[in-house]
N, C-alpha and C positions, 0 to 999 in steps of 0.2 A: 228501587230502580235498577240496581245491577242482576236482579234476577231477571230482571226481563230481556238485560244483554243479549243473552243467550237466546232470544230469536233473533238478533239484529246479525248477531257475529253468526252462530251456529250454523252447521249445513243444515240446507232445508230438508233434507230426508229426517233429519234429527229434530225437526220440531214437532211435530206430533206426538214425539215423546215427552219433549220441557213442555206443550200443553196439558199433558193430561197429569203432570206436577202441578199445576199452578191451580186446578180443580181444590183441591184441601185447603188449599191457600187461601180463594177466594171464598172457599165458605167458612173459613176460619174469618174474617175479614167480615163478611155479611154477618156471623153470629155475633162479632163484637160490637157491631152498630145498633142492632136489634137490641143489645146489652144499652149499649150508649144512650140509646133512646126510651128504652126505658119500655120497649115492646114488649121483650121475655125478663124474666126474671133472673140473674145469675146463678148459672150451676157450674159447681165446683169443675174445674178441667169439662165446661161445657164445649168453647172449642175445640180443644184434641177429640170429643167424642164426635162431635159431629164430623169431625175431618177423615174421620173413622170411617163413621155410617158411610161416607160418599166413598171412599174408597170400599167398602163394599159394595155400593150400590155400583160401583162400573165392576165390580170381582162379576158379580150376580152378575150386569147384562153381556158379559164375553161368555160366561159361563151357559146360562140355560135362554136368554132372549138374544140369538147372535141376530133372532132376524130381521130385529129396530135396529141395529149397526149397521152405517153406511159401510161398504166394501171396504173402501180406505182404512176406516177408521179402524175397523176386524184387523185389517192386516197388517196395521203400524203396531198393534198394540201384538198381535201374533208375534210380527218379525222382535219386537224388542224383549218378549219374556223370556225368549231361550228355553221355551219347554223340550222337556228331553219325548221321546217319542212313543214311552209307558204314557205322559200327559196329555202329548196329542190323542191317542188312542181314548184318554179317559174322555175326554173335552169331546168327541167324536160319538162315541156311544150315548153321553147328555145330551147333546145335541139330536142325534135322531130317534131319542126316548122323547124327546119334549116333540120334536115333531111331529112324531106317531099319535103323541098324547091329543097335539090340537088337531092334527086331521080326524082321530074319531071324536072331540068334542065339537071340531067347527066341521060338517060334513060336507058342505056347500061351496068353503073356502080353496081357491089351488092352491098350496102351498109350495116352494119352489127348491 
């Protein structure tokens, strides 16, 4: 309960950030119940790894799928990482490699 304060107190430009915290969390939280119930099996630190996966899995779609992120959501997580401007530069060239990639496999699609 007092982790959640911090949308109640916090500025609202700041919540986007304490959400995309609480992402680990909640699937740390879903693994234990699946546990609880007896769905999956227990593996040893299965929640740390999963809480893992998911924060790779949002690393991957800032990284190479920007174009399923809502604008917002691109640019809370842009403004909070404080990349220096070697990293935008990298994040910039993945981005219109992956582009390039799906306009010649999808040839029919506009891409924007």
């Amino acid at each position: 309960m007092m982790s959640s304060l911090a949308l109640l107190v916090g500025n609202s430009s700041d919540q986007n950030l304490v959400k995309t915290f609480f992402y680990p969390r909640a699937i740390e939280a879903i693994w234990s119940l699946l546990v609880e119930y007896k769905i999956i099996s227990p593996v040893k630190y299965g929640a740390q790894i999963s809480a893992v996966l998911m924060q790779g899995f949002i690393t991957y779609c800032y990284l190479i799928e920007l174009h399923c992120l809502t604008p917002q959501y691109y640019k809370a997580i842009h403004r909070f990482s404080s990349i220096t401007e070697g990293e935008k530069k990298t994040v910039a060239a993945v981005y219109a490699c992956t582009v390039n990639d799906l306009k010649s496999y999808y040839k029919n699609h506009n891409f924007e």
